[in-house]
Structures are given as C-alpha cells and as structure tokens.
N, CA and C atoms as a LAMMPS dump frame, in Angstrom:
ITEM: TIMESTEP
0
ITEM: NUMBER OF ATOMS
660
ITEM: BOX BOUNDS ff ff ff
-5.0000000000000000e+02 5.0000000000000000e+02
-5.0000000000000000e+02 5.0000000000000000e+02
-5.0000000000000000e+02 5.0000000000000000e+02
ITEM: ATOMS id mol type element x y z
1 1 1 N 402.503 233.53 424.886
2 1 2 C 403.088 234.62 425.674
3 1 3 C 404.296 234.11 426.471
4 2 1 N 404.428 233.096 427.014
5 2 2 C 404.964 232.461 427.731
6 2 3 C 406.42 231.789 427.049
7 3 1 N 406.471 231.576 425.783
8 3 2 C 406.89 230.97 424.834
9 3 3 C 407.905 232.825 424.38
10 4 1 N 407.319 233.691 424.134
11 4 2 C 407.448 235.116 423.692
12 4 3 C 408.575 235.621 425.538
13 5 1 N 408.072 235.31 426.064
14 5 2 C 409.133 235.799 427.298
15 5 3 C 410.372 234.89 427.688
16 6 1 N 410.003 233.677 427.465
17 6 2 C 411.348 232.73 427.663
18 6 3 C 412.188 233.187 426.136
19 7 1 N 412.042 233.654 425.293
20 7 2 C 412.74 234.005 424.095
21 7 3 C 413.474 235.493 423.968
22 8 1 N 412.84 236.175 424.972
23 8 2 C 413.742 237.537 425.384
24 8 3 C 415.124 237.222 425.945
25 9 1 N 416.16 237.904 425.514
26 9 2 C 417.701 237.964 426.804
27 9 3 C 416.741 238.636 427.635
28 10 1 N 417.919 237.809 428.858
29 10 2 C 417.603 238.043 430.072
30 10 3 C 417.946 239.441 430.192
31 11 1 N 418.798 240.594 429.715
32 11 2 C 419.063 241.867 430.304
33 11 3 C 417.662 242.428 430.204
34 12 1 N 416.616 242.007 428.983
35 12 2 C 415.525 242.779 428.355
36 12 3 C 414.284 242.417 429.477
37 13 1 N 414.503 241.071 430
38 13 2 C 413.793 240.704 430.79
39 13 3 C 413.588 241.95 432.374
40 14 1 N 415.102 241.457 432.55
41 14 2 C 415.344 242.562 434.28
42 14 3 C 414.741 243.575 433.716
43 15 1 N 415.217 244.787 432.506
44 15 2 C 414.734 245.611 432.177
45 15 3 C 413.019 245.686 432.552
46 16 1 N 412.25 244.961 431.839
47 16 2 C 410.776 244.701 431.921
48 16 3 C 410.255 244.163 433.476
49 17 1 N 411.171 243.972 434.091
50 17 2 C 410.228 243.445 435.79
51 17 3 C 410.529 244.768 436.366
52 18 1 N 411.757 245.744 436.116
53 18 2 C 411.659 246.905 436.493
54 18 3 C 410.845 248.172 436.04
55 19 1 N 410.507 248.441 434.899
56 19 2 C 409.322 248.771 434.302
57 19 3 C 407.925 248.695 435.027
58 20 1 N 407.407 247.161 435.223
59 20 2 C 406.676 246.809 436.162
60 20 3 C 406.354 247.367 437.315
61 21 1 N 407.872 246.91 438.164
62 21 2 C 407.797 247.364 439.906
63 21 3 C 407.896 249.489 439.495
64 22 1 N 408.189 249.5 438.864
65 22 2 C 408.207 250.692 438.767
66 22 3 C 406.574 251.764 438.69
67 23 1 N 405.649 251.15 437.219
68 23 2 C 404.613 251.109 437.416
69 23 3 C 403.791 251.253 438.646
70 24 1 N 403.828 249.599 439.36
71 24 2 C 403.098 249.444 440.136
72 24 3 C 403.18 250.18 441.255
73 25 1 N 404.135 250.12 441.599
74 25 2 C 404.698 251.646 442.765
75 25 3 C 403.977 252.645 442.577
76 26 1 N 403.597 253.562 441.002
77 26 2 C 403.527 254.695 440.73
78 26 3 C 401.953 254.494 441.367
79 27 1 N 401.222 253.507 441.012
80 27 2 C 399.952 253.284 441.03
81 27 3 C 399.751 253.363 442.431
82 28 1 N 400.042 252.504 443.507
83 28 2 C 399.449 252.456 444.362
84 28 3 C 400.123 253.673 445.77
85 29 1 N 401.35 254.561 445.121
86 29 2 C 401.532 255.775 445.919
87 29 3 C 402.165 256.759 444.846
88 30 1 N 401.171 257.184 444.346
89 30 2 C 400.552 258.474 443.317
90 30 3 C 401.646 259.674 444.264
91 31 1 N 402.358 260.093 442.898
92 31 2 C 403.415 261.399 443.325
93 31 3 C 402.882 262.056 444.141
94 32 1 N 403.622 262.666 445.621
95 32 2 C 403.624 263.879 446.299
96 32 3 C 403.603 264.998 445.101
97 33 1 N 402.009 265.895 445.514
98 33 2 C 401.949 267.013 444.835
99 33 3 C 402.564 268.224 446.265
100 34 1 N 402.31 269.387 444.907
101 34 2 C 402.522 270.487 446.197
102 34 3 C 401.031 270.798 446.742
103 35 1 N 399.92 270.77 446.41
104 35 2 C 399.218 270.128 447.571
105 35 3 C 399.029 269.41 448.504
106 36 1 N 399.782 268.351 448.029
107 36 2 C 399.792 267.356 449.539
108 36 3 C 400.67 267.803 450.45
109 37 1 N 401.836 268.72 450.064
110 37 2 C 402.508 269.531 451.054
111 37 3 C 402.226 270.095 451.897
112 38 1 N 401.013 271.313 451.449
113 38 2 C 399.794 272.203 451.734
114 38 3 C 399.145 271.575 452.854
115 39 1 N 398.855 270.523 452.414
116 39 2 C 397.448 269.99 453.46
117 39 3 C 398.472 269.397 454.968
118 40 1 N 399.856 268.368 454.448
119 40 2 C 400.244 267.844 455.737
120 40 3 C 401.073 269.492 456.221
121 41 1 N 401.232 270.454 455.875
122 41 2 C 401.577 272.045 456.863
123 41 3 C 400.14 272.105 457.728
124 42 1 N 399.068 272.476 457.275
125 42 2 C 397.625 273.078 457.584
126 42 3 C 397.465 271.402 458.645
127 43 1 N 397.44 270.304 458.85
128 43 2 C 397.067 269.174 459.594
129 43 3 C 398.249 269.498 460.729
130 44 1 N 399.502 270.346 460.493
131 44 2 C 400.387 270.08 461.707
132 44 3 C 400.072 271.266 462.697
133 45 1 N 399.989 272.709 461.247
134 45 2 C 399.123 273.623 462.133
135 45 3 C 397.855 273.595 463.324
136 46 1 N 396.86 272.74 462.894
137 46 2 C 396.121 272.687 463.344
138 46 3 C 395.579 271.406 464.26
139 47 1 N 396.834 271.234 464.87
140 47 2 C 397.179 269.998 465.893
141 47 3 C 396.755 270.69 466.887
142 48 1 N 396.414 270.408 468.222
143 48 2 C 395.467 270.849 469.26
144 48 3 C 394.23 271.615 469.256
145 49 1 N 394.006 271.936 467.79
146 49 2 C 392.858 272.464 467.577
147 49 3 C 391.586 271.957 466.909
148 50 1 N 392.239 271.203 466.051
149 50 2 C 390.731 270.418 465.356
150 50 3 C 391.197 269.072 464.95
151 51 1 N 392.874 268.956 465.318
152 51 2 C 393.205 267.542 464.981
153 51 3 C 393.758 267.611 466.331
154 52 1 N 393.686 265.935 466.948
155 52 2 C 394.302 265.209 467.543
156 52 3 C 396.01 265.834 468.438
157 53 1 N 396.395 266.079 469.249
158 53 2 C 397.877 266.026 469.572
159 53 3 C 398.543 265.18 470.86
160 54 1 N 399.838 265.347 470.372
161 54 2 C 400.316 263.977 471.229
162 54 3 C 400.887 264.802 472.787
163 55 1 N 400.914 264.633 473.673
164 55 2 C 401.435 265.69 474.691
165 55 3 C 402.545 263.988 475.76
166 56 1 N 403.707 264.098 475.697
167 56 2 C 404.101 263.217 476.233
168 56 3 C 403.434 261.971 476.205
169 57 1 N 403.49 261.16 474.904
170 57 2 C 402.962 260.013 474.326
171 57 3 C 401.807 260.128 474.222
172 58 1 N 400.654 260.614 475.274
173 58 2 C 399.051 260.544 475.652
174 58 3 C 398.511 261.248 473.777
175 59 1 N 397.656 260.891 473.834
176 59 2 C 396.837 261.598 472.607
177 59 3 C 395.701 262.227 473.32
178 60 1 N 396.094 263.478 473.37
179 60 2 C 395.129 264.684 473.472
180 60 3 C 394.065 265.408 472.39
181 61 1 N 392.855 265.066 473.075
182 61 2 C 391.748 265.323 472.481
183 61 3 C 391.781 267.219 471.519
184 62 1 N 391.284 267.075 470.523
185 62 2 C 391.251 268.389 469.722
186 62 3 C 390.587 269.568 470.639
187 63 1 N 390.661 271.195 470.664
188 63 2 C 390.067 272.007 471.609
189 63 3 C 388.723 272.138 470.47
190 64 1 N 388.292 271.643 470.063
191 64 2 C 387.221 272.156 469.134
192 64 3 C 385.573 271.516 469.904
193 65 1 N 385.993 270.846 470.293
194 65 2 C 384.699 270.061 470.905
195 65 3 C 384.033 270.362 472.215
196 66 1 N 385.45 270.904 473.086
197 66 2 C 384.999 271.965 473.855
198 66 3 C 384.654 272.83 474.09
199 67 1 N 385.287 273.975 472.89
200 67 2 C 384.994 275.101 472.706
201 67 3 C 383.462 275.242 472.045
202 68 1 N 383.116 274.082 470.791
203 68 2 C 381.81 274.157 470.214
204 68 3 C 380.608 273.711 471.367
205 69 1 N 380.882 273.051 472.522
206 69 2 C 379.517 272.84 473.631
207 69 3 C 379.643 273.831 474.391
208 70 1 N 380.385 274.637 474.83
209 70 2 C 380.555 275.925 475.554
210 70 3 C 379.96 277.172 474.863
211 71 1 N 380.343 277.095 473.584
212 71 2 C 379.579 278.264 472.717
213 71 3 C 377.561 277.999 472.575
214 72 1 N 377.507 276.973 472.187
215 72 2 C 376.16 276.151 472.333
216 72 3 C 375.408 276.397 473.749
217 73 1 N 376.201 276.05 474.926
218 73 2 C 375.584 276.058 476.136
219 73 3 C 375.269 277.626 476.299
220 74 1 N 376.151 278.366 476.671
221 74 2 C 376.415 279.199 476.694
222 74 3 C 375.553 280.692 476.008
223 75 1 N 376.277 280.495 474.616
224 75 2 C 375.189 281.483 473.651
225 75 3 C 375.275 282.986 474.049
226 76 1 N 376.661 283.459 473.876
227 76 2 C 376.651 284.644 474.565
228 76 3 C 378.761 284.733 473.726
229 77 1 N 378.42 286.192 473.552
230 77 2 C 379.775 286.121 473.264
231 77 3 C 381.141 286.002 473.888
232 78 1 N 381.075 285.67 475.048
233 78 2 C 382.329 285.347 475.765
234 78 3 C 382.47 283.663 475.738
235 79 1 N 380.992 283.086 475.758
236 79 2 C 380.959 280.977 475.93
237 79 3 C 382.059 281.235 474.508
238 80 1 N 381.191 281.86 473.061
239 80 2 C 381.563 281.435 472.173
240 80 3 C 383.302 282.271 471.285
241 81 1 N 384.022 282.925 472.421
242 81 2 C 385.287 283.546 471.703
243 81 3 C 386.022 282.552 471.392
244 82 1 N 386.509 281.634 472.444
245 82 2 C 387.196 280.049 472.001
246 82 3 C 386.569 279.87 470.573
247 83 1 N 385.607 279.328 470.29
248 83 2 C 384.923 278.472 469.079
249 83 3 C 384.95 279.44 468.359
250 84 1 N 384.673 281.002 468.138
251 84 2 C 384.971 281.682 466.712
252 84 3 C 385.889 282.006 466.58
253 85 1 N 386.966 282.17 467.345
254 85 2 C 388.96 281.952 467.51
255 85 3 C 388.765 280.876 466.164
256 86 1 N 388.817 279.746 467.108
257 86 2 C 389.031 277.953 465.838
258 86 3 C 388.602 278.624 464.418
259 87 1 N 387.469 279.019 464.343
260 87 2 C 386.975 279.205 463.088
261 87 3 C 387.406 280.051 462.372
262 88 1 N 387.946 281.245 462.844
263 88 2 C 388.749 281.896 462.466
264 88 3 C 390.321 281.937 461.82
265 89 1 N 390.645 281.121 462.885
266 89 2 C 392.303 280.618 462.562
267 89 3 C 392.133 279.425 461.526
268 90 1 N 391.472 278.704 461.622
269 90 2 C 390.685 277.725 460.33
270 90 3 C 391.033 278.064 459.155
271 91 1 N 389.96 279.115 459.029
272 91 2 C 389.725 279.649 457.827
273 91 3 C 390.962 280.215 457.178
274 92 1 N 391.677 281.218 458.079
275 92 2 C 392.588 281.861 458.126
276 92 3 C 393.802 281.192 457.135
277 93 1 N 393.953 279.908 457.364
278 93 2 C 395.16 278.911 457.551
279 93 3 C 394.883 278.331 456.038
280 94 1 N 393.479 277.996 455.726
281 94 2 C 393.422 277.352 454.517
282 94 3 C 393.177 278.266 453.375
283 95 1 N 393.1 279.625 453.32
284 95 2 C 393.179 280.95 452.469
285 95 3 C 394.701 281.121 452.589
286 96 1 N 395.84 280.806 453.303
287 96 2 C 396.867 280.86 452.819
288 96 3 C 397.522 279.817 451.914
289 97 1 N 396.607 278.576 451.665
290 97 2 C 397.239 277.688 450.317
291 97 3 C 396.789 278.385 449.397
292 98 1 N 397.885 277.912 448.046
293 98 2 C 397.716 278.663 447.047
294 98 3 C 396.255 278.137 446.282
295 99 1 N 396.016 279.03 445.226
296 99 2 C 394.594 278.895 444.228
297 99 3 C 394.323 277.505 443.972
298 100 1 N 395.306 276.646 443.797
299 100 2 C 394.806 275.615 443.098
300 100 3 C 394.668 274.763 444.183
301 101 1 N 395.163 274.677 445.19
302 101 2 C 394.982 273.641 446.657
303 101 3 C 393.617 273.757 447.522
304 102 1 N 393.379 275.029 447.572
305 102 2 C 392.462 275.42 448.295
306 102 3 C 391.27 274.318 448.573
307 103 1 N 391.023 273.839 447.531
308 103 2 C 389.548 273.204 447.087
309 103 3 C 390.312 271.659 448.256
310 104 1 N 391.235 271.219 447.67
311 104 2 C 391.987 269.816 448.781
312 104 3 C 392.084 270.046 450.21
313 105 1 N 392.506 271.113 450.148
314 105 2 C 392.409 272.159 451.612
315 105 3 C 391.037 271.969 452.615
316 106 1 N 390.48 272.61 451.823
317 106 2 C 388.943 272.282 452.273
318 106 3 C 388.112 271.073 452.833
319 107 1 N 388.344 270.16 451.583
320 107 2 C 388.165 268.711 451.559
321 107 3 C 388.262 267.975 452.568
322 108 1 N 389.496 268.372 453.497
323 108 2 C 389.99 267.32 454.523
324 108 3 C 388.812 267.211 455.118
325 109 1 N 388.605 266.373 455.472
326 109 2 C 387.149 266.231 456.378
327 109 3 C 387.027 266.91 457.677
328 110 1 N 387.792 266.998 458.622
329 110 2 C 388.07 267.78 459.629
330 110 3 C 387.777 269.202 459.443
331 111 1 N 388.212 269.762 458.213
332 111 2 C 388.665 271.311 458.017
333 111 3 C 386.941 271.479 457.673
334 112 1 N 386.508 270.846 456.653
335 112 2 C 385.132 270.748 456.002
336 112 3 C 384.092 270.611 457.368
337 113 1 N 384.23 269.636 458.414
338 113 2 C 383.186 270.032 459.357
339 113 3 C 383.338 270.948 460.188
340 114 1 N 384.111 271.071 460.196
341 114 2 C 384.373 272.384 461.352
342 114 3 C 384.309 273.823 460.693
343 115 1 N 383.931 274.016 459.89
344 115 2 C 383.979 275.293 459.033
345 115 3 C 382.284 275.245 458.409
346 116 1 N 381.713 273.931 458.086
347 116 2 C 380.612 273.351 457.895
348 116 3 C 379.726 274.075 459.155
349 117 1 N 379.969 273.472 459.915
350 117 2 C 379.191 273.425 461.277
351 117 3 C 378.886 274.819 461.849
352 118 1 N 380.191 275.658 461.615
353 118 2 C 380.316 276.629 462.113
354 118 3 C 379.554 277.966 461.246
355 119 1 N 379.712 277.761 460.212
356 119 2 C 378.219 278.448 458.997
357 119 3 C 377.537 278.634 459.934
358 120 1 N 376.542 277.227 460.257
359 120 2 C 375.501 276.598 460.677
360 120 3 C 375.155 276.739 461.788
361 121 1 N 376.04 276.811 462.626
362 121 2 C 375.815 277.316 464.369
363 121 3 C 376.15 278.633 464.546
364 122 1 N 376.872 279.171 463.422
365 122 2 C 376.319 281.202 463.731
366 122 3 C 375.186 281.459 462.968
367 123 1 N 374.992 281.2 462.128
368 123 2 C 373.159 281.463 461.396
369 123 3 C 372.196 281 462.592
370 124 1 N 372.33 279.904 463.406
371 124 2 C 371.508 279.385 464.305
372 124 3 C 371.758 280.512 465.563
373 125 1 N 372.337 280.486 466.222
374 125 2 C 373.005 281.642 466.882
375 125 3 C 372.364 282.9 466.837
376 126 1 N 372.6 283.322 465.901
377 126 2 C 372.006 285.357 464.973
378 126 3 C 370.732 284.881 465.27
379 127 1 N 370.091 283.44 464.679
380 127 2 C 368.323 283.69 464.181
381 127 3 C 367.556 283.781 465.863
382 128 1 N 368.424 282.57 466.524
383 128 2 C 367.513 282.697 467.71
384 128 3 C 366.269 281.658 467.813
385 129 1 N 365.459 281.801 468.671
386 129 2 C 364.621 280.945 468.81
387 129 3 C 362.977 280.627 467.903
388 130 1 N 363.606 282.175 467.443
389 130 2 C 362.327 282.751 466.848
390 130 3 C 362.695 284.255 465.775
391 131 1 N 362.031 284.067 464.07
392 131 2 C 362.635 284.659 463.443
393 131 3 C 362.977 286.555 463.706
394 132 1 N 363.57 286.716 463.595
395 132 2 C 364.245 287.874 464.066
396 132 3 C 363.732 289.041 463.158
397 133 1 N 363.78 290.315 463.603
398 133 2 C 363.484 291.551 462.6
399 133 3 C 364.431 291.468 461.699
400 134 1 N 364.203 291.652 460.718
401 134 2 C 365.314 292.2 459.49
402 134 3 C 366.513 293.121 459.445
403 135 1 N 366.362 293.698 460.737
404 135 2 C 367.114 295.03 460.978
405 135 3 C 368.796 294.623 461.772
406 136 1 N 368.995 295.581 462.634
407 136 2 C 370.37 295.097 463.215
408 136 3 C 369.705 293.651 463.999
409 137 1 N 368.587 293.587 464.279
410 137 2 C 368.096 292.471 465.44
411 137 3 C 368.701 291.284 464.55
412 138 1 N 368.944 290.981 463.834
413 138 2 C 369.318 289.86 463.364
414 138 3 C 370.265 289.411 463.274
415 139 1 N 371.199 289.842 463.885
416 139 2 C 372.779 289.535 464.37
417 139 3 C 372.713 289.142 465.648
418 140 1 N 371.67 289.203 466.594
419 140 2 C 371.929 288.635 467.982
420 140 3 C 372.451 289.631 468.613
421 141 1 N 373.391 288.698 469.581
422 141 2 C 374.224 289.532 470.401
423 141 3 C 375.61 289.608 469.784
424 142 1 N 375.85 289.074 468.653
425 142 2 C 377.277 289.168 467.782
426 142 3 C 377.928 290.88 467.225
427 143 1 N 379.233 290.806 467.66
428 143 2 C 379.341 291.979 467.413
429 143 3 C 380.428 291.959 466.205
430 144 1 N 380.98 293.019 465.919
431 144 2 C 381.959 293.344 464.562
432 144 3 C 382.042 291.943 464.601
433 145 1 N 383.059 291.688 465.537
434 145 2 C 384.195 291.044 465.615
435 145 3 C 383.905 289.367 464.921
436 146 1 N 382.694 289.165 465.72
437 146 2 C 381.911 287.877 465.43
438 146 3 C 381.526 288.039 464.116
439 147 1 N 380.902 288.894 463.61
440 147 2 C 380.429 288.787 462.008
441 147 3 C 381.592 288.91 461.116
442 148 1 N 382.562 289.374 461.212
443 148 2 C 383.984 289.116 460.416
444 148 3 C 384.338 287.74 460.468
445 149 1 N 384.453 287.199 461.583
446 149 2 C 384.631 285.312 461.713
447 149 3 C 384.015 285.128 460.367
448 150 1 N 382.466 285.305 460.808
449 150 2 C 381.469 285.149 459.575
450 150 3 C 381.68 285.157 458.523
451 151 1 N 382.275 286.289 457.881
452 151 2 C 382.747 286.324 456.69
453 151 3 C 384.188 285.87 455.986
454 152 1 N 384.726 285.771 456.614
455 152 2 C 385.946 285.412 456.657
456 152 3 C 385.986 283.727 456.136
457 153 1 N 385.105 283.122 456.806
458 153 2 C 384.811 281.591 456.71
459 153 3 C 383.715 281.559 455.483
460 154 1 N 383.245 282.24 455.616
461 154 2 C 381.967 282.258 453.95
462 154 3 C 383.118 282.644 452.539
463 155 1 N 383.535 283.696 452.954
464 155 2 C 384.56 283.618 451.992
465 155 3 C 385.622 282.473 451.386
466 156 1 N 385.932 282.017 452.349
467 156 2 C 386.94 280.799 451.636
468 156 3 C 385.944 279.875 451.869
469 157 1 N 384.735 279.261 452.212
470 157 2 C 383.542 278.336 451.546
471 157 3 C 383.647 278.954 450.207
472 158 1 N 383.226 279.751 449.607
473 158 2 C 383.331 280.438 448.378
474 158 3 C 384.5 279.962 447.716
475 159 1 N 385.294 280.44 448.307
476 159 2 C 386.997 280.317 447.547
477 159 3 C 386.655 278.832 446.974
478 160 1 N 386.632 277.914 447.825
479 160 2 C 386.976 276.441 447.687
480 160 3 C 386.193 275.801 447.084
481 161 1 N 384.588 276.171 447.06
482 161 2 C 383.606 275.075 446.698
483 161 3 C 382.984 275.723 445.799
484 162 1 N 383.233 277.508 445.657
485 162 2 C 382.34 277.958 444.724
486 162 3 C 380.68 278.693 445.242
487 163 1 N 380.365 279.903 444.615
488 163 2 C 378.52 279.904 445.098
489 163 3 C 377.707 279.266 444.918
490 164 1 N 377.345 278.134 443.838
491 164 2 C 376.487 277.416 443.847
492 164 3 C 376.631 276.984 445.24
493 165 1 N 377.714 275.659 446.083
494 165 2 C 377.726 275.315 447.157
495 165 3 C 377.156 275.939 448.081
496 166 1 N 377.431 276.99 447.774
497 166 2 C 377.388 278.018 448.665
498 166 3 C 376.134 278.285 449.326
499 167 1 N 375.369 278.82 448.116
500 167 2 C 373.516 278.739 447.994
501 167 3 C 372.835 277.787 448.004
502 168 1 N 373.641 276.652 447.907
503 168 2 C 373.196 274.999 448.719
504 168 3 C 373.176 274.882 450.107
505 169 1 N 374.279 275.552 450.347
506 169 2 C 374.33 275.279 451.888
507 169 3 C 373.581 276.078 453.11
508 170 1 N 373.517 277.499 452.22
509 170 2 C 372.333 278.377 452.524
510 170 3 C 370.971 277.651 452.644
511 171 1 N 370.471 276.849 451.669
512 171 2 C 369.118 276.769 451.459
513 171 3 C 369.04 275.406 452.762
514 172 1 N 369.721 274.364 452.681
515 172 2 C 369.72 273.549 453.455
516 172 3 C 369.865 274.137 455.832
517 173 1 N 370.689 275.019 455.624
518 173 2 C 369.955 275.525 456.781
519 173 3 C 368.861 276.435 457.354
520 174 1 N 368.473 277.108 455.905
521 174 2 C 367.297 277.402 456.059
522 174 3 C 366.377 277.299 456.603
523 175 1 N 366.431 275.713 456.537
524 175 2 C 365.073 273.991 456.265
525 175 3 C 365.93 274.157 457.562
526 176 1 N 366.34 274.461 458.053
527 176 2 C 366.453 274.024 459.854
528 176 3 C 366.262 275.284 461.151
529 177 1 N 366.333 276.439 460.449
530 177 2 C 365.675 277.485 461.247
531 177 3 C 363.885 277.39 461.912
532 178 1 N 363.957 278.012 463.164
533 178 2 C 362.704 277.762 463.672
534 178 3 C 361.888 278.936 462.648
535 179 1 N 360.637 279.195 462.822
536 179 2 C 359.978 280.226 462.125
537 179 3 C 359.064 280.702 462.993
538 180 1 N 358.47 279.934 464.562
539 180 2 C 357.994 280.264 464.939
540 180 3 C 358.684 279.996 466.385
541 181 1 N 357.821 280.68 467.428
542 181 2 C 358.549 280.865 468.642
543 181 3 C 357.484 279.872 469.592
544 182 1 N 357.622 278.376 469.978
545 182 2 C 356.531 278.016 470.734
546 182 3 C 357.536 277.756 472.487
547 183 1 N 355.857 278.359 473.052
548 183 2 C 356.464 278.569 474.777
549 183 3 C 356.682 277.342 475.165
550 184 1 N 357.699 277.012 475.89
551 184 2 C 358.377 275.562 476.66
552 184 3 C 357.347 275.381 478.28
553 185 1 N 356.268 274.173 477.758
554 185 2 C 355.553 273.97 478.938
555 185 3 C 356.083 273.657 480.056
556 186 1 N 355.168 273.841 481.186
557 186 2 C 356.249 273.245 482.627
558 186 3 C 355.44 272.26 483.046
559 187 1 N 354.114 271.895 482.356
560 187 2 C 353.792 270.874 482.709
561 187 3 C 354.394 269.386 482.274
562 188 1 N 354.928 268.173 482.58
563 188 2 C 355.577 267.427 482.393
564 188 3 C 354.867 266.395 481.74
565 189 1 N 353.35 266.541 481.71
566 189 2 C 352.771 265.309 480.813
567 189 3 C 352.339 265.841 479.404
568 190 1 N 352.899 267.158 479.417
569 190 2 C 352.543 267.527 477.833
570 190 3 C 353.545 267.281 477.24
571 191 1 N 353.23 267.035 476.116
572 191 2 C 354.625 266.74 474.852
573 191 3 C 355.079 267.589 474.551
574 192 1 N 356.527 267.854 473.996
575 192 2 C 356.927 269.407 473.71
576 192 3 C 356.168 269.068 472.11
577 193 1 N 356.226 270.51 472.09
578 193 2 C 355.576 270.807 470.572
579 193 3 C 356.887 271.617 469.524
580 194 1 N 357.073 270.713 468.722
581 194 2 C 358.406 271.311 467.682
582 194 3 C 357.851 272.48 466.835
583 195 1 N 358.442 273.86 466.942
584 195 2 C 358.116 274.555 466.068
585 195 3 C 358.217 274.214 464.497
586 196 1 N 357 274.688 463.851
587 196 2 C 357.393 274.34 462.582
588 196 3 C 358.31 275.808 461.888
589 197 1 N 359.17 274.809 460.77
590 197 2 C 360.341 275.573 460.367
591 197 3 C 359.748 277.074 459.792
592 198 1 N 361.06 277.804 459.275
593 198 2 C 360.806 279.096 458.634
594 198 3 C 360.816 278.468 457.428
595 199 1 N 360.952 277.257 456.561
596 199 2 C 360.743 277.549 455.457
597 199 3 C 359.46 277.227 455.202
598 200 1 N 358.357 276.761 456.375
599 200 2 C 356.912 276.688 455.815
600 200 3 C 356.059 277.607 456.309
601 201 1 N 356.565 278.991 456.939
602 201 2 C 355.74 280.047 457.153
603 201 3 C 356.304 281.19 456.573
604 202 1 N 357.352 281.356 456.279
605 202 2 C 358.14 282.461 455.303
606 202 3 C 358.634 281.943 453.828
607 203 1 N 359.03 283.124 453.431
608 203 2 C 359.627 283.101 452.029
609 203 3 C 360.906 282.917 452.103
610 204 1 N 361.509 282.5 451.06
611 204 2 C 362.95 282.446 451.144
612 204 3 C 363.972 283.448 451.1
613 205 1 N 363.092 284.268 450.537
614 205 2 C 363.792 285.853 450.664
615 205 3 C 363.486 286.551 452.012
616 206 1 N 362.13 286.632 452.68
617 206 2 C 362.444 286.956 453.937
618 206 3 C 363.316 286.168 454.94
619 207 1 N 363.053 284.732 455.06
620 207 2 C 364.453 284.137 455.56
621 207 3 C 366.052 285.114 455.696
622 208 1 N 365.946 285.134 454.219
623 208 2 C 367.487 285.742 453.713
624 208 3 C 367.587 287.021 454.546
625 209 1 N 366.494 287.701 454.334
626 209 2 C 366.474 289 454.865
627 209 3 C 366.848 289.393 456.529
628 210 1 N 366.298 288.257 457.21
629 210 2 C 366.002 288.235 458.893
630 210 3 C 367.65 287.52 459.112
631 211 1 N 368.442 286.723 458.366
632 211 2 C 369.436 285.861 459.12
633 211 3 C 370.788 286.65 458.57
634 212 1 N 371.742 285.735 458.985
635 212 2 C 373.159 286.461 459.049
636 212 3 C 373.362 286.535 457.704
637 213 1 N 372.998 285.561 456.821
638 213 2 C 373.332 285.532 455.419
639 213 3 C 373.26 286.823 454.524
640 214 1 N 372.704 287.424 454.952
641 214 2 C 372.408 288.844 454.576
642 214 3 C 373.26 289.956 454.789
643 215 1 N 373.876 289.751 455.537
644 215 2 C 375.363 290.349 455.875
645 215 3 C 376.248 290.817 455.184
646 216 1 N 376.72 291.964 454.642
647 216 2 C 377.13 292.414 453.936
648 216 3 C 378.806 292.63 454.026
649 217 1 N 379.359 291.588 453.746
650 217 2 C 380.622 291.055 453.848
651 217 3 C 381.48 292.389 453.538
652 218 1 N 381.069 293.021 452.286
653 218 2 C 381.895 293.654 451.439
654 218 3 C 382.58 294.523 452.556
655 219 1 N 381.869 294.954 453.625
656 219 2 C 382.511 296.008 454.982
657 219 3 C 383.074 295.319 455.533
658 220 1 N 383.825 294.058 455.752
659 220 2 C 384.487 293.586 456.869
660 220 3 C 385.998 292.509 456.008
C-alpha cells in the first residue's frame, strides 16, 4: 500500500487527502437539515420558558419549574394558569414544524418532559385523590379552557410519536392513579398507609371511563 501511494503524482495525492478531510468532516458534523433549523427556532422560542436564558450575562433559571410546584401545591385553577400557559404554548410551537420534523421536535428532551409530565399531572389533577364518577366529576375543577390545553398537547403526542405511544403512555399512568381514598391519620406513630392503585381494584376501561383520557377532544 505504501509502495502504491509513493507511486501516485503528487497532484493525485493532494487530490486524495482532500477527499479524506472532506469525508471526515462530513462524518463527524452531519449536514444541517431543515429540521435542525426547526428545532434551534422552537429552543430560542422557548428560552425563559423551559430552556435556560441569559438576562445580562446571569443564566436565568427556566419559568417551568415554578410554575409546575405552584400548580402541584396549589391544585386549583388559578396555582395552575402559569403551568397550562407553558404547556400550551409548548405544544402550540412544536405543531407549527412541518410533518416531517415534528417527531425531532418532540424528541428534544426538554420539549418531551415537559409535555410528558404535563399528560401526567392533568390526569393526576382531574382523578384526584380518589377515583372519580364517570360523569362531568371527572374533570375536577378544570374548565373548557384547561381541557383544551389537554387536548391540544395529546394531539401533537399523537402527531409526533403516534397512538400506540400514546396508549403506552395512557396505560403507564394508569399504574399510578390512586383507586382508593385512604384517610390521612393524625396520629404520628402510625405509618401512612399507601393507597393501593386503580389498576388493582378497577378495570381498565373503568379507569378510562372516570379520568381525563376520556375526553372527547373532537369538541375542542
């Protein structure tokens, strides 16, 4: 081989180390798509909100972390307008990349927990402490406005990952709903007692039936 390259002209040579550096370049910073466009717009958008921002050099913490322990503490629809705002404008932001980005969109890890979470802490939210009637009772204290968030964010989960995911992600908070309602002792040497879940005293269809999932998007 060695013998085979000292026997090339040198023009054929330069030619071939540029070839190379050329290659290797390609390899280790893979073409700007127009997705990657997509995603660094949606990361600048969403600077003070679920990413990081700089405010006169300082790096200022995201509003998402505040807004999600205020909604939590809280539990009432005024703690939680901040936190279904985020989720909203979220969602909002990554349904405007086009069809084929969406799914990269999603992906970012940031965009994915915070849209993740937020499923998960309005189903928790609606169910309550204890499983709910099937009827309007199963929305909580959430009104239009809040169950559109709802859908709005289920929808582009959909868009991006598809229904299977979808009915994955359903079934997995399921397995974390209470099913039963146990009273919080005030005596201090008793142990609390963890309710056992709704998926070992109900069906999976009554589940479905009692929580937000049931929600009939198609109106909002």
């Amino acid at each position: 081989m060695e013998k085979l390259i000292e026997s090339l002209p040198k023009p054929v040579l330069a030619l071939l180390a540029i070839l190379v550096a050329i290659g290797v370049f390609m390899l280790s910073s893979p073409p700007h798509t127009v997705c990657d466009t997509q995603e660094e717009a949606l990361r600048e958008t969403e600077k003070g909100s679920i990413f990081p921002s700089k405010v006169n050099k300082n790096v200022m913490p995201p509003a998402l972390s505040r807004a999600k322990e205020s909604c939590q503490i809280g539990n009432s629809a005024g703690s939680c307008f901040e936190y279904f705002s985020i989720l909203k404008q979220v969602a909002e932001d990554v349904g405007k990349g086009s069809s084929e980005c969406v799914t990269q969109l999603y992906s970012v890890k940031e965009i994915a927990s915070t849209l993740n979470d937020g499923i998960e802490l309005m189903a928790r939210l609606a169910w309550g402490v204890k499983p709910p009637e099937p009827g309007p009772e199963k929305f909580g204290w959430m009104q239009e406005s809040d169950l559109a968030v709802f859908c709005r964010v289920k929808g582009i989960y959909i868009r991006a990952n598809g229904e299977e995911a979808w009915n994955n992600l359903r079934g997995k908070i399921f397995g974390k709903l209470p099913g039963e309602e146990v009273p919080v002792s005030t005596d201090p040497t008793v142990a609390a007692v963890e309710p056992r879940k709704a998926t070992v005293v109900m069906s999976e269809l009554d589940i479905f039936n009692r929580s937000i999932f049931s929600l009939r998007c198609d109106n909002y």
